[in-house]
Every structure is written in structure tokens, then in C-alpha cells.
C-alpha positions, 0 to 999 in steps of 0.5 A, a space after each residue: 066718378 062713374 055713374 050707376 048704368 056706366 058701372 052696370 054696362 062694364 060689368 056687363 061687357 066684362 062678363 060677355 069678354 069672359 065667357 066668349 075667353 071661356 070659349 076660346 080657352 075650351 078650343 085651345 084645350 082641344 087642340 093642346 096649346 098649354 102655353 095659350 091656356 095658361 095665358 087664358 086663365 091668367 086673363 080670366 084671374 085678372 077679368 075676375 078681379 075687375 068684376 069684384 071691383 066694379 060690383 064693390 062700386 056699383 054695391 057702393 052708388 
């Protein structure tokens, strides 16, 4: 089971993953990698999904 603060320090180093992604995805965009930015907005569906997870655990200590 996972403490309060561990649950709260994921959420937190989740969020910095994502929009340092949301960064490097703007770049890949101006430089026409497709290919990248669709593996990129995969990744963030995916890292969007952690969230609502862990924000259902912390909802739940």
C-alpha cells in the first residue's frame, strides 16, 4: 500500500514528465516528425491515465 506523500511525490513527478513531453512534442511538431508526435500523444494518453489513477488512490487515503 502506498503511503499519502509517495502517492502525492508520483503525482507530482508524473506531471513535470508531462509537460517536459508537452515541450518536446511542440519541437517534434516544428520540425515535421509525425511519426514521433503520434508516439508522443500516446505516451501522454498513457501518462493521463496514471494520473487519474493515483489521484483515485490519494482521493481514497
Amino acid at each position: 500500500m502506498l503511503t499519502k506523500d509517495t502517492v502525492q511525490q508520483r503525482i507530482a513527478e508524473l506531471k513535470m514528465d508531462y509537460i517536459n513531453l508537452q515541450g518536446d512534442m511542440e519541437k517534434l511538431e516544428s520540425l515535421g516528425h509525425a511519426g514521433s508526435v503520434q508516439q508522443a500523444v500516446e505516451r501522454l494518453e498513457k501518462m493521463e491515465a496514471q494520473l487519474a489513477q493515483l489521484n483515485k488512490q490519494l482521493a481514497a487515503l
